[in-house]
N, C-alpha and C positions, 0 to 999 in steps of 0.2 A: 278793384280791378288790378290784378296781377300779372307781369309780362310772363310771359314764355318761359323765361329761364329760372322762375320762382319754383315753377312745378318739376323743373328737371333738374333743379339742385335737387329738389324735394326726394325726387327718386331714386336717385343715385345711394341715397340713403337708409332709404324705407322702401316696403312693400306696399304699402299702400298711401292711398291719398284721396282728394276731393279736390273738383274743378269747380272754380268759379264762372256763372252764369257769363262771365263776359269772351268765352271761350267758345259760347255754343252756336246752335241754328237750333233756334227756338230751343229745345230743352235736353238736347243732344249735342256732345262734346262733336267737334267736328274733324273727320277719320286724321287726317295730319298730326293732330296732336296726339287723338290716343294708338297711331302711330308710333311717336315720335315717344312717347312714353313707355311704350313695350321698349323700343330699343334700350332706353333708361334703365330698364330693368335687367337687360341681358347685360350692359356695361359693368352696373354695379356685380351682379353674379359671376360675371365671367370677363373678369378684366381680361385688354390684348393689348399685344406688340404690333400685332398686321395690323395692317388697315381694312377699314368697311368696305367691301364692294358690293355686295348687293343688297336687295332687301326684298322680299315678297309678302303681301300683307292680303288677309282677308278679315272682311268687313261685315262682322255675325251676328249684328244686333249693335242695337241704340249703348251708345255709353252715356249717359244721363248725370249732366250738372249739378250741383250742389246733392250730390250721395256718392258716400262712401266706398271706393274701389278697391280691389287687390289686383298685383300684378304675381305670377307664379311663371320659373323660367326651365328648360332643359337643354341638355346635351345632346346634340345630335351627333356631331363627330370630331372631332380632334385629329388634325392631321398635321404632316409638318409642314405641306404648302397652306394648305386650306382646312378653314373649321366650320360647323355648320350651326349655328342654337337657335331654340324656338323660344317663345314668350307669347303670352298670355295674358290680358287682361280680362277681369272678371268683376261681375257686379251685380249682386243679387241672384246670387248662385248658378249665374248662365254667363257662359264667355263672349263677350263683346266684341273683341280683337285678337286677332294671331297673326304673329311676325314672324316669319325665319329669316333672318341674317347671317352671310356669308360672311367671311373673313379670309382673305386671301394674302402670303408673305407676295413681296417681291422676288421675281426670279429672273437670272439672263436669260436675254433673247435673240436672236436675230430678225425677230417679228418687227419691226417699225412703220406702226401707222399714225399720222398725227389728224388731227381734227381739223375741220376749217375753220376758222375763225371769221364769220360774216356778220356781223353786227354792225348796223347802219347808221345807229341813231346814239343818240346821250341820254343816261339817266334822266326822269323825271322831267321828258319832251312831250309828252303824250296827253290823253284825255284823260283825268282825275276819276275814278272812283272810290268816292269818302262813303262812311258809314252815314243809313241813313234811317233813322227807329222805324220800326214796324215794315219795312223792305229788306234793307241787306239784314244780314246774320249780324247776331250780336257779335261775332272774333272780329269782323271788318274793324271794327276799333282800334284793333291795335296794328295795323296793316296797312299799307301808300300802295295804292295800283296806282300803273299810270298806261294806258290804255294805247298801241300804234297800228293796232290792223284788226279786224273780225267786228265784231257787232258785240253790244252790251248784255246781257241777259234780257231776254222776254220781249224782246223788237225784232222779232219774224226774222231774220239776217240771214241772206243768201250765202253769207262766207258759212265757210267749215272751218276755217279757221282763229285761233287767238292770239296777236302777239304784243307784248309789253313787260315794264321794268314792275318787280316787288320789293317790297323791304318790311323788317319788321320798325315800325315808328318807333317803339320802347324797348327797340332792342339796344342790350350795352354789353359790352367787352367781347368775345368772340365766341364766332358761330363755331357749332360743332355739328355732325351728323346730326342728330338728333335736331338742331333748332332747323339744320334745312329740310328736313324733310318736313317738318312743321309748315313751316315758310311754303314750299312749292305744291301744300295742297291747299293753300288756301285761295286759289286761283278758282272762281266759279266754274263749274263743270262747263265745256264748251258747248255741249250740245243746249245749254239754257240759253242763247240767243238764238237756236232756231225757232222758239215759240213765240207765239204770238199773247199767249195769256200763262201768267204767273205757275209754274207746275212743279213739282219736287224733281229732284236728281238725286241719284244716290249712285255712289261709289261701290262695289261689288269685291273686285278685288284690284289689285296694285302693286306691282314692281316697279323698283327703280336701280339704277344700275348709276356707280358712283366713277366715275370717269378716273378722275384725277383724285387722288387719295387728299381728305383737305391736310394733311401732316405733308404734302408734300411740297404744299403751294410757296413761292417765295414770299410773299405777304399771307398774312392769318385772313382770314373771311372774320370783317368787323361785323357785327352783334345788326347793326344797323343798314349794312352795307345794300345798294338797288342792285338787283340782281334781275337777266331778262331773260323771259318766259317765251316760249314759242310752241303751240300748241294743236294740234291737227284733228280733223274727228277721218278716220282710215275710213268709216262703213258704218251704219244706222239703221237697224229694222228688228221690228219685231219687240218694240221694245226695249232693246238694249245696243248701245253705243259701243267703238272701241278708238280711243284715241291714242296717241303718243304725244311727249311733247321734250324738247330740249330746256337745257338751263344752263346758261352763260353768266361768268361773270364780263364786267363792262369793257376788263381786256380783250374779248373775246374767246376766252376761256373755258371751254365744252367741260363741266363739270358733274353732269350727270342726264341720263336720258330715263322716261318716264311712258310706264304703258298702263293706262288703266280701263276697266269695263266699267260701264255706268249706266245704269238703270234709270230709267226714262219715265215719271209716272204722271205723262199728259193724257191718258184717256185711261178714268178708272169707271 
């Protein structure tokens, strides 16, 4: 069982790779990671100066555990504010994942809007959810929820919405883009405590949008650090869900916002 940041030195390096079982939901890499691995692949292709600011990601098939992937990357555009690149992961000759990543320099402004800083509570105050064999996904392993409002998975829950602290348990030395975008998908999809019996969810597609550049933070984001989650379901029918959700560090720190659609498979 390998943390996180085995597989993303891995890729920084190489084009391809294998994910060990302890990463999946049941026999599928879970989208955060091969996420968080496309963008590995654009870093190493296309080192930058600017910082990350966005990310859009669609979710086109199972990336599957213990077999061999490739990641392949391109140019969208090069500018001298902003750049655009795609990446791709692939596996058994169908593409799994596509990422496009913005890159945005710094520029003056007169614009100044600052964020609120609302966070009520302290790391690790909340309801535990630990991994638990043959229920949560095997990634929960390496992963501390700690639970302060919405309902659990699969206990019928009147809220719409999620809120509570993450951290990676095996994470060491410092987060980067890459390990948080890992990190903030590993949050059960919210609309899985509207059910009342056990059903899949699945992620569609996914934008996140990176507030605060992590190169610009006065402390580094530690490898380990609880990090809190706040998460909404906006509208539900038909099938398909549309949430948003924020992510704070414990300073109260708005360091990225989160919009994803998610497919609902309770009545097949």
């Amino acid at each position: 069982m390998k943390p996180f940041d085995h597989y993303y030195q891995a890729l920084k390096s190489t084009n391809e790779g294998i994910i060990d079982a302890s990463w999946g939901q049941g026999k599928t890499t879970f989208g955060g990671m091969s996420a968080a691995l496309a963008l590995a692949a654009i870093e190493r292709e296309h080192p930058q100066q600017a910082p990350l600011r966005s990310i859009s990601v669609n979710f086109c098939g199972a990336l599957t555990t213990e077999t061999p992937f490739t990641t392949q990357t391109r140019v969208l555009r090069e500018g001298r504010s902003v750049s655009h690149y795609q990446a791709e992961v692939h596996q058994n000759d169908a593409c799994t994942t596509l990422l496009n990543a913005c890159y945005g320099a710094q520029r003056d402004s007169d614009v100044l809007v600052e964020a609120p800083r609302n966070i009520a509570s302290a790391p690790d105050t909340g309801k535990t959810l630990g991994y638990i064999a043959g229920l949560t996904p095997e990634f929960v392993r390496h992963v501390d929820f700690s639970y302060l409002g919405g309902g659990m998975p699969f206990t019928n829950s009147k809220d719409n919405h999620v809120h509570g602290w993450m951290r990676f348990n095996d994470g060491e030395g410092i987060m980067g883009e890459a390990h948080l975008i890992a990190l903030i998908d590993t949050w059960p999809p919210a609309t899985l405590q509207k059910l009342a019996n056990v059903a899949p969810c699945a992620s569609i597609t996914w934008s996140l949008e990176f507030l605060v550049p992590l190169c610009d933070l006065e402390t580094p984001l530690a490898g380990n650090e609880w990090l809190y989650y706040e998460v909404n379901i906006e509208e539900a029918h038909g099938g398909f869900a549309h949430t948003t959700a924020e992510i704070y560090r414990a300073d109260g720190t708005l360091l990225a916002l989160s919009r994803q659609l998610v497919l609902v498979y309770d009545k097949r």
